[in-house]
C-alpha positions in Angstrom: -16.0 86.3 -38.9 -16.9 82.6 -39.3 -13.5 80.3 -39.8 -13.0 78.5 -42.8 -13.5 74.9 -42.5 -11.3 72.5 -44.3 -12.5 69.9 -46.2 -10.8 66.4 -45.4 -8.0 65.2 -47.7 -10.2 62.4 -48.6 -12.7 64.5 -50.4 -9.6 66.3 -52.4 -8.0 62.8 -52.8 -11.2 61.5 -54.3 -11.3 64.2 -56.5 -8.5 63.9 -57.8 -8.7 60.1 -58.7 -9.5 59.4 -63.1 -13.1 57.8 -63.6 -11.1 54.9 -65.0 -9.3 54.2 -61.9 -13.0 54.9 -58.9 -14.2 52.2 -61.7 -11.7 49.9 -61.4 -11.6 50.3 -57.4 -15.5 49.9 -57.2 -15.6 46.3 -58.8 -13.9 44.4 -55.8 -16.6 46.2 -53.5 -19.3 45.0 -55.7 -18.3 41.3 -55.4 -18.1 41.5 -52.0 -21.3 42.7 -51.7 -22.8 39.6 -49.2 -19.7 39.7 -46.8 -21.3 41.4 -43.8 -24.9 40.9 -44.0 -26.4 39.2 -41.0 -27.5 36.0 -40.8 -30.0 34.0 -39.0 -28.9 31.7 -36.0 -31.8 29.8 -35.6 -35.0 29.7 -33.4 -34.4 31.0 -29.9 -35.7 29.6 -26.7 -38.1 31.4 -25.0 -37.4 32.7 -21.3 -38.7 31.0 -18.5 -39.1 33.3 -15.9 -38.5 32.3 -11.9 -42.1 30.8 -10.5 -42.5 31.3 -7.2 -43.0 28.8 -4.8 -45.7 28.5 -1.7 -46.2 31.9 -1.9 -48.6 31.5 1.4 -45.7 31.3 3.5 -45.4 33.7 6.5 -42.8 35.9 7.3 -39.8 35.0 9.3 -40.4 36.8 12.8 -37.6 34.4 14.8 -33.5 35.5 13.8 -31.6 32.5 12.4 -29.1 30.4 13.7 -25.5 32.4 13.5 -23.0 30.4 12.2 -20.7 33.2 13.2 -19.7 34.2 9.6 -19.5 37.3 10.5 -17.8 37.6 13.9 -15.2 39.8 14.3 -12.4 39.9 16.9 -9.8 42.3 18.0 -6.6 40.4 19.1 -5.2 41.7 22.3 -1.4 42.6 23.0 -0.7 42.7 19.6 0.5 45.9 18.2 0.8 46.6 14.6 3.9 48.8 13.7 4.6 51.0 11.1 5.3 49.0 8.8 2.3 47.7 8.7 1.5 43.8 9.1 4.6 42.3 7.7 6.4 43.3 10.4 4.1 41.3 12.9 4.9 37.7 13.7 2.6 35.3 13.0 3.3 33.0 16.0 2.8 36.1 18.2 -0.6 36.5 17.3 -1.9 33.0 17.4 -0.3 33.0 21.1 -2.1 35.8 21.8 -5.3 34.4 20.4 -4.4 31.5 22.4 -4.1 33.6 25.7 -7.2 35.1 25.6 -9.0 31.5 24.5 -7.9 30.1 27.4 -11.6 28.9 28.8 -12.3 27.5 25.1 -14.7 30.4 23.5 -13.0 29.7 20.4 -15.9 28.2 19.5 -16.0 25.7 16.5 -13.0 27.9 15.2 -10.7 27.1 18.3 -7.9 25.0 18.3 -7.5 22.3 19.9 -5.2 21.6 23.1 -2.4 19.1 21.8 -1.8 21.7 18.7 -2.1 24.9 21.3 0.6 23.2 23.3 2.8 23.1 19.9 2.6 26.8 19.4 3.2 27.4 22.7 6.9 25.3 22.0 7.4 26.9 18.1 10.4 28.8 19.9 12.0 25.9 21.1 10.6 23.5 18.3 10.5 25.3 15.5 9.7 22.1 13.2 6.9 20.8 15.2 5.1 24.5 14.8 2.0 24.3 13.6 1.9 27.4 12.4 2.3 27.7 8.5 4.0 30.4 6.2 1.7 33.5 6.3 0.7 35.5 2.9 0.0 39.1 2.7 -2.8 40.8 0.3 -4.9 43.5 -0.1 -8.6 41.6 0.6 -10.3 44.9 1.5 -9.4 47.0 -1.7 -8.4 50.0 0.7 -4.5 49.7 -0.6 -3.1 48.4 2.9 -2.0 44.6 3.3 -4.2 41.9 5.4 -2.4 39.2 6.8 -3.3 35.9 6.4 -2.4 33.0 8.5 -2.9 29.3 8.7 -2.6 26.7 11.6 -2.5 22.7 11.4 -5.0 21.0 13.8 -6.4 17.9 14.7 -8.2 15.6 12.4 -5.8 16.6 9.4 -7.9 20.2 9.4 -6.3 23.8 8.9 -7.1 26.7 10.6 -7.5 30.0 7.8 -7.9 33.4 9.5 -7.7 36.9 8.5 -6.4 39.5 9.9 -6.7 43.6 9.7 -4.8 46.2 10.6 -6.8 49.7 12.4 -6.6 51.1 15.2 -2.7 50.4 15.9 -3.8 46.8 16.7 -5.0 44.0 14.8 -9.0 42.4 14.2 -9.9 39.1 12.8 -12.1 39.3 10.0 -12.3 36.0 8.7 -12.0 32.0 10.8 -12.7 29.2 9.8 -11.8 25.1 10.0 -11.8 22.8 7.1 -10.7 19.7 5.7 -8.2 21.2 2.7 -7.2 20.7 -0.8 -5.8 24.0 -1.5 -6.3 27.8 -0.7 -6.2 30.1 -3.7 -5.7 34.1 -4.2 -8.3 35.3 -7.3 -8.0 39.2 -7.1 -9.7 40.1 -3.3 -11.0 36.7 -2.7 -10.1 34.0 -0.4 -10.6 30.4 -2.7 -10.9 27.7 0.2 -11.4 24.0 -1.7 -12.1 21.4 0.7 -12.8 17.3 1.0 -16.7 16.1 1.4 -17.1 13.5 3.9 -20.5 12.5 2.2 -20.1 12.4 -1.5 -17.2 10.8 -2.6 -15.8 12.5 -6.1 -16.7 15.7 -4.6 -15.4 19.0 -2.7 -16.4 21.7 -1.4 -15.6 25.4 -2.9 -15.9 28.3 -0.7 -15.0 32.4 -2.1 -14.7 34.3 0.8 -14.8 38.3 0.1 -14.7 41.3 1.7 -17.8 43.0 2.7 -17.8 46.4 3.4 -21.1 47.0 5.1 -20.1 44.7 7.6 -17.0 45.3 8.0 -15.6 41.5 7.4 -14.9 38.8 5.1 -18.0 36.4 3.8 -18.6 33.2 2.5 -20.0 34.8 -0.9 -20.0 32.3 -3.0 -20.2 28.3 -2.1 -20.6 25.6 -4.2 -20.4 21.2 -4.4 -17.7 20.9 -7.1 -17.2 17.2 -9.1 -13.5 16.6 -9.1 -12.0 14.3 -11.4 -10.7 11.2 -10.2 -6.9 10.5 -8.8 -5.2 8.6 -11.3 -2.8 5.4 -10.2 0.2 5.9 -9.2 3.0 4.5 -11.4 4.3 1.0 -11.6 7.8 1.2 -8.8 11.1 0.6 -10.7 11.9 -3.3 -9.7 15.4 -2.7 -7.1 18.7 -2.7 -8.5 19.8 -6.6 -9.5 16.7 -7.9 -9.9 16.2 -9.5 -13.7 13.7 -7.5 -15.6 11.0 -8.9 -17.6 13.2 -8.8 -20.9 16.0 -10.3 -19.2 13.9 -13.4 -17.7 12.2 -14.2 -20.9 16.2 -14.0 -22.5 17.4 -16.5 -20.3 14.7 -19.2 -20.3 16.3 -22.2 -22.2 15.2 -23.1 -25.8 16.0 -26.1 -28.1 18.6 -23.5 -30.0 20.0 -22.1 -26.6 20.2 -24.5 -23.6 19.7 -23.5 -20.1 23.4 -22.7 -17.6 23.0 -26.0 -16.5 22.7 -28.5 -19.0 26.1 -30.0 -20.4 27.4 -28.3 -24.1 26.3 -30.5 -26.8 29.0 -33.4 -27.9 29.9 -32.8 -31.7 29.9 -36.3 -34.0 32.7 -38.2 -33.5 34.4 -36.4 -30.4 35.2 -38.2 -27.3 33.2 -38.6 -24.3 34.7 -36.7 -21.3 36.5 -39.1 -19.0 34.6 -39.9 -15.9 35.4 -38.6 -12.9 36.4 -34.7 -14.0 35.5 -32.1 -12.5 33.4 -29.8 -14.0 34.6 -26.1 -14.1 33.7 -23.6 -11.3 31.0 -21.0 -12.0 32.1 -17.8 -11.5 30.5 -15.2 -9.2 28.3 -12.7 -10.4 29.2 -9.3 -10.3 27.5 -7.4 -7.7 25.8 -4.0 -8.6 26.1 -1.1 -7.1 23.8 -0.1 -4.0 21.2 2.2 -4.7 21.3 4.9 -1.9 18.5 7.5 -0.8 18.9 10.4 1.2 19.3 7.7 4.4 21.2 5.4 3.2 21.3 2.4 1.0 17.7 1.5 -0.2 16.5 -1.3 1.3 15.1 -2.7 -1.6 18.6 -2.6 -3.1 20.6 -4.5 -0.2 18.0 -7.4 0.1 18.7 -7.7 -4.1 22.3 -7.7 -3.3 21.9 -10.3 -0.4 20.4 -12.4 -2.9 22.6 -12.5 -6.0 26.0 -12.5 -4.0 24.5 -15.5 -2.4 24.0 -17.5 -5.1 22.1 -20.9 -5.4 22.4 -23.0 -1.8 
């Protein structure tokens, strides 16, 4: 037996509606009629495809000079508990780095021996380590953390590397020295933005990412960025007593106000002043209070001080 199939209510709704009023309701719609046609945007460009270039060329036989982009390095000593790679320290593993880097095959990545001797002290001089906060993030999209660590070096350069947990132990998957601006997290990727040395107004922008097939982290994407330029830095605050600008233009002399020094005008027909009297003592300024920084008194604000409670010699 075939079901029965229910018409929608619409249908019986619209059935159910007086001529009058499916009149009425179809006038609007016919006003409106233009509302959603399309409409031309102009001419388009035509594509250009990609021409190729001294297509003669022969094939590369020779390998490439390696960077070593894509070296990987398992850090011995350094066991990962179960906690995964929070629970490692961070100075622990650049010592250990350090330990097996002891002949300098660090290569370009290495650090160098004035900042390997502060890492060597970060237990003892904990502010001199060179060693900066490390973050944690997912980089290879498997669901476990990859720590990420950072060391100061010479030459006002940081030291970014990556590191993965397998195996019980850990792997560096990602080195590399710059000049830096700031290091970014953007989902997976590792935003490095670094100073150029030859083109002023620019920097360089490097998004390191994970790459399965070989099993580290690659500059993907890199790219000459304009910056805009630093603006000034603000006018200082004069030091506490100096006059300010309003002030010193106040106290300049004028025919209707005289200057401190000159004697009060006589009114007609009062007496001179008898010779020989005194004038009356000046009294001393006020000193203000001394500005103080988180050393002590400015000393900005002392010299000011010096100056007023001195007085004219």
């Amino acid at each position: 037996m075939t079901p029965h199939r229910r018409r929608p209510a619409v249908r019986r709704a619209a059935r159910l509606v007086p001529p009058v009023a499916a009149a009425a309701l179809l006038l609007p719609l016919a006003a409106c009629g233009d509302a959603g046609e399309l409409r031309g945007a102009g001419a388009t460009p035509t594509a250009v495809g990609p021409v190729r270039l001294w297509p003669d060329l022969p094939p590369v036989t020779a390998p490439p000079l390696d960077y070593g982009e894509s070296d990987t390095r398992r850090v011995p000593g350094v066991r990962v508990p179960e906690g995964g790679v929070r629970d490692v320290d961070p100075v622990a593993v650049v010592r250990a780095e350090l330990a097996a880097d002891a002949e300098g095959q660090g290569g370009a990545d290495g650090v160098d021996e004035r900042t390997a001797r502060a890492v060597r002290r970060c237990g003892t001089a904990p502010e001199a380590c060179p060693v900066l906060r490390p973050y944690y993030r997912d980089l290879t999209g498997d669901g476990r953390e990859e720590l990420i660590l950072a060391v100061r070096v010479a030459d006002q350069q940081v030291a970014v590397r990556c590191y993965l947990a397998e195996g019980g132990g850990l792997t560096r998957v990602m080195s590399t020295v710059e000049q830096l601006v700031s290091v970014e997290l953007a989902g997976r990727d590792l935003i490095l933005r670094a100073v150029s040395a030859g083109i002023p107004g620019y920097e360089y922008r490097t998004a390191w990412s994970w790459d399965a097939r070989q099993g580290t982290m690659l500059p993907a994407r890199d790219e000459i960025v304009r910056v805009k330029p630093t603006p000034p830095p603000p006018a200082p605050l004069p030091p506490a007593g100096a006059p300010s600008a309003d002030r010193t233009a106040a106290d300049q002399p004028s025919a209707d106000r005289p200057s401190v020094g000159d004697p009060p005008a006589r009114e007609p027909g009062a007496e001179p002043e008898a010779a020989g009297t005194a004038p009356a003592p000046e009294r001393e300024p006020e000193r203000e209070p001394e500005a103080r920084t988180a050393y002590g008194p400015a000393p900005q604000a002392r010299t000011a001080a010096r100056a007023v409670a001195a007085g004219p010699r």
